[in-house]
MINUKE-359554 format. One line per 8 residues: for each residue x, y, z of C-alpha. Coordinates in pm, whole numbers, plus 50000, padded with zeros to 5 digits. Example, Ala and Ser with C-alpha at 12.3 -4.5 7.8 and 13.67 -1.06 7.14 Angstrom:
2
51230,49550,50780  51367,49894,50714
***
This chain:
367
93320,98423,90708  92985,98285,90548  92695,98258,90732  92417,97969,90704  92145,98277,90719  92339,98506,90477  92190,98583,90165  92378,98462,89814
92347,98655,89461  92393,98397,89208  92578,98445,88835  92200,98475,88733  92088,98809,88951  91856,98560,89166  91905,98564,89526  91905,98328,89708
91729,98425,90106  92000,98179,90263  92256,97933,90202  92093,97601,90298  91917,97393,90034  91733,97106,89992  91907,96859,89875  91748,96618,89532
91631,96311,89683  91441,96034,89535  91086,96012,89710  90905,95793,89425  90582,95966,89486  90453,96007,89098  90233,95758,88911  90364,95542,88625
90396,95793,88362  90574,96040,88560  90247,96236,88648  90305,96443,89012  90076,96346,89293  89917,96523,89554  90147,96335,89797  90444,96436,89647
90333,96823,89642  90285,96833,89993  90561,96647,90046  90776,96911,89912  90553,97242,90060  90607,97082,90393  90956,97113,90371  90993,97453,90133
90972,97820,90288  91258,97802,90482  91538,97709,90316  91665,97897,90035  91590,97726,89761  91475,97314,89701  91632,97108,89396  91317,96819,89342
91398,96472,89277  91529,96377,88973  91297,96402,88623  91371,96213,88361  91416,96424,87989  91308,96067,87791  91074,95769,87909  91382,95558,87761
91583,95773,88084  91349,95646,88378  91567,95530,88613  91289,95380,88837  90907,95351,88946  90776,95626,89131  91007,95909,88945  90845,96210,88787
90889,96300,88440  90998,96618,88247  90999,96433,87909  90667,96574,87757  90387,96902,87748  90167,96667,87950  90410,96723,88274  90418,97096,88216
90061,97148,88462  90163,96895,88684  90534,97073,88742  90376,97402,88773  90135,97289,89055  90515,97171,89217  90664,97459,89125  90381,97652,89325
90404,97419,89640  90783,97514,89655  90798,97861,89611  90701,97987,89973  90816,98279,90171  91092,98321,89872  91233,97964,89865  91354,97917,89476
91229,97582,89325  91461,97430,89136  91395,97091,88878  91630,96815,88851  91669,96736,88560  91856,96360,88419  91886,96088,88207  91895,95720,88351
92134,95563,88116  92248,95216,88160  92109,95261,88558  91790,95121,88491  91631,94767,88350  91416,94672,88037  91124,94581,88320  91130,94942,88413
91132,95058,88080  90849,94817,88003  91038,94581,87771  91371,94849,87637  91678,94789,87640  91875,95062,87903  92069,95302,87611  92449,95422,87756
92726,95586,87574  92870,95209,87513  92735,94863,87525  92916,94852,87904  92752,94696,88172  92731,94847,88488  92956,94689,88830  92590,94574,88927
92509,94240,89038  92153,94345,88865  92255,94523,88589  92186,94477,88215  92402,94559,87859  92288,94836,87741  92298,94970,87398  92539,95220,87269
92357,95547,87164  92398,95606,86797  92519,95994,86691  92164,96079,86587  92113,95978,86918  92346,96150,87160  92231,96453,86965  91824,96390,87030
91978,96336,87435  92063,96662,87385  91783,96815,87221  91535,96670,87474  91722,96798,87785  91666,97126,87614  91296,97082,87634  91299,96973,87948
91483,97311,88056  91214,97465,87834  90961,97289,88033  91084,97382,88346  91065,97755,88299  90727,97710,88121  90598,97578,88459  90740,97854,88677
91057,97680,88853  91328,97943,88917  91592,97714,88761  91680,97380,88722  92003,97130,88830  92166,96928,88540  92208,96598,88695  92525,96500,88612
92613,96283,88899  92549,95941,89078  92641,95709,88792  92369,95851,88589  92385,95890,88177  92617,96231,88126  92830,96069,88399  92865,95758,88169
92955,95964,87929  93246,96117,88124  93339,95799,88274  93626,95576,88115  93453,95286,88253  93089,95337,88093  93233,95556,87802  93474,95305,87528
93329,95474,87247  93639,95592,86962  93445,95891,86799  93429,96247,86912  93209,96142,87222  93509,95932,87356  93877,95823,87384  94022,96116,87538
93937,96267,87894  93857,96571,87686  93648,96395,87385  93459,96218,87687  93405,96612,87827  93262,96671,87493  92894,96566,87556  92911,96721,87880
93032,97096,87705  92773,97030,87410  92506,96992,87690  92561,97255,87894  92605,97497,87621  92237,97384,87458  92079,97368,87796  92208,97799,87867
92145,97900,87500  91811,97793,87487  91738,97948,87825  91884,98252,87733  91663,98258,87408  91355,98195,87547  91342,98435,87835  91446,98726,87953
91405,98686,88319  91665,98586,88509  91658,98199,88562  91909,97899,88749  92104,97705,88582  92345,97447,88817  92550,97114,88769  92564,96830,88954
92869,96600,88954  93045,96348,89157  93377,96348,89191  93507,95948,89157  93445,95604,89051  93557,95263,89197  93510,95080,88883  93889,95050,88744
93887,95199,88463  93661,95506,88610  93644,95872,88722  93951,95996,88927  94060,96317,89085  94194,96456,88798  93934,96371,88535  93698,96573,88831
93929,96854,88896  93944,96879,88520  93567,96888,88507  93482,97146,88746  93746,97337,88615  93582,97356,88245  93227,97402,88431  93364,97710,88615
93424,97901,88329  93070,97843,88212  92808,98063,88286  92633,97871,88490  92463,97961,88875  92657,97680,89102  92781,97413,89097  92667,97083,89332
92922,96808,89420  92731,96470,89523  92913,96357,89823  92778,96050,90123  93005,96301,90327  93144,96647,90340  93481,96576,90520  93505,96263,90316
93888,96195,90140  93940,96074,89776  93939,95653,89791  94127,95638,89484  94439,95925,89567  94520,95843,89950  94864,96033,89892  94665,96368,89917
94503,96430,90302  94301,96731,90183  93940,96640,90140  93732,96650,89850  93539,96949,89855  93821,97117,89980  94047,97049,89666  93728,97078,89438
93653,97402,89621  94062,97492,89550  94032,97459,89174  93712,97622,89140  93863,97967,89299  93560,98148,89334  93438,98137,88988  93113,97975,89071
92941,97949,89407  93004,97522,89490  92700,97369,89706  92826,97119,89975  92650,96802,90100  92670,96478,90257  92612,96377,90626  92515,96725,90799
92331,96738,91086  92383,97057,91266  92486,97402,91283  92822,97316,91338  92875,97099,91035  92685,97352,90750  92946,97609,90925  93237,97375,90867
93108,97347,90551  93058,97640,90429  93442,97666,90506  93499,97534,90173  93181,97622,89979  92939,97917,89913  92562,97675,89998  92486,97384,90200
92276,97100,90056  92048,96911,90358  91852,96581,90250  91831,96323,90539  91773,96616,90882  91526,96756,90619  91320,96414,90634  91280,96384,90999
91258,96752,91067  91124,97001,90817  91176,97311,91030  91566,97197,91048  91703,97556,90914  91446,97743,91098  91543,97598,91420  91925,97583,91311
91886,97978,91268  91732,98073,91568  91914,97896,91823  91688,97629,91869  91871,97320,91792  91774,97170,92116  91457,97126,91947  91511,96931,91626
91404,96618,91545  91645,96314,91469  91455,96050,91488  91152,95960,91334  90845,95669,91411  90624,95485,91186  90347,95672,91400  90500,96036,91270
90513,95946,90900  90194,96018,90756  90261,96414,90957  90615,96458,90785  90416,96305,90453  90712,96019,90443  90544,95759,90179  90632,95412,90162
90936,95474,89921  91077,95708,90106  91016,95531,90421  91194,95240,90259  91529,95453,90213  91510,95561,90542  91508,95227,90663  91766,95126,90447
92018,95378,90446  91900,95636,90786  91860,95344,91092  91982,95562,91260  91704,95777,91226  91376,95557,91314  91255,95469,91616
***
């Protein structure tokens, strides 16, 4: 049975010192440009050294990807002293930093992108009440995507992470490209469930060639994906199940389902009572270790878990309590913190953006 305090060799030869990460979450800490701030680095070293490895918030691989003010950027040289200075403030008492790296897509406005229009696989709008048309990518296009989530990767080993996580999930631009809904396009980026895998392969396959070429060290490679859509047409089961399945044969280091909650059913196939990690977690076999998340709070849950993956992913406990594994490991969950006051946010370095999601989304959590 796997233990939250048990070491994990990944596909890479990197070990990881336990099986609880640090799940991405959006903190919009960095100036305009993308630049990191000295709030956002000691955001993150407050909460790294414990844990076995931290995946940042998401970076965006092109200024036409930012998704939203606040988020830090991968998309040029200029980053590369910024992300090694996070990259540093991670990588405590063997915690592995790992860089999130994405592409906004149609999720973002022109106002954002200081006058552009959003760029998608089609000219789809998103089931937003806010959302604008964005425009189709052209081929030369989709292939510069590509090409600059290369760099990025490139960028992220320059500056001394110990991987990165292709952010493939939460409605984001290589989901639109899987997605029936986002993706109408009728040339070999779309039609078919496997023609809309295509970009997804073709990415994927750049992103671990071009690590593999430009160093020899061993380095982290992992996927991010989530596994349905409401939006009619959109991402089902089977499109998923098909997805991970592909993935798994890759060589990549894990692979991260984005979930609100672990034991949570598929909405769209009610006929099947298994859950979704567990039948994601069924198809991958053991081929790749599979990182769990959504709504854990305790020992208990990252156990249950673990029941059907090889990590746990923590974002919300590791807000109000940074010394949530330490305390999970050594018996001392009496002692973590749940709940957090405006009075404790400038000592758990919560800045107004995140204190805004918390408010929003963790009630629950503030006093």
């Amino acid at each position: 049975m796997k233990n939250l305090g048990e070491p994990i060799k990944l596909n890479s030869g990197i070990t990881l010192k336990n099986r609880a990460v640090m799940a991405p979450m959006t903190n919009m800490m960095s100036f305009f440009d993308g630049t990191i701030t000295d709030n956002e680095l000691d955001y993150y070293a407050l909460r790294s050294g414990e844990v076995g490895a931290v995946i940042t918030a998401a970076t965006n691989v092109q200024e036409i990807g930012k998704g939203w003010e606040g988020e830090l950027g991968v998309y040029d040289d200029k980053h590369i002293e910024g992300l090694s200075k996070l990259a540093s403030s991670i990588k405590k008492a063997g915690t592995k930093s790992i860089l999130q790296i994405f592409h906004g897509g149609r999720m973002t406005n022109s106002s954002i992108l200081r006058g552009e229009q959003p760029v998608s696989a089609s000219a789809v709008k998103a089931l937003r009440s806010d959302s604008e048309e964005p425009r189709a990518l052209s081929e030369e296009e989709v292939l510069q995507v590509i090409e600059d989530f290369k760099a990025a990767a490139v960028r992220a080993v320059k500056a001394g992470f110990d991987g990165i996580e292709i952010h493939g999930a939460n409605t984001y631009l290589i989901q639109q490209f899987f997605s029936p809904h986002s993706n109408r396009r009728d040339d070999q980026w779309g039609g078919s469930l496997e023609k809309r895998y295509s970009f997804i392969d073709q990415l994927v396959n750049g992103i671990v060639e071009t690590v593999n070429e430009y160093t020899s060290e061993p380095f982290i490679i992992g996927y991010r994906f989530s596994p349905e859509e409401y939006e009619n047409p959109g991402i089902r089961m089977e499109d998923t199940l098909y997805l991970v399945d592909q993935l798994a044969e890759k060589p990549l280091d894990y692979l991260h389902i984005s979930l609100g909650d672990f034991r949570k059913s598929a909405q769209t196939d009610e006929e099947n009572e298994q859950t979704i990690l567990e039948r994601v977690h069924e198809k991958i076999n053991g081929r790749v270790p599979l990182i769990s998340v959504g709504d854990i709070r305790n020992g208990a849950d990252a156990e249950e878990a673990l029941h059907n993956s090889e990590m746990v992913a923590m974002g919300r406990v590791l807000l109000a309590d940074p010394h949530w594994t330490s305390k999970v490991l050594s018996g001392r969950e009496d002692t973590i913190r749940t709940t957090v006051t405006a009075e404790e946010r400038n000592e758990l370095k919560l800045n107004t953006g995140v204190w805004m999601f918390m408010q929003a989304m963790m009630p629950d959590r503030i006093k």
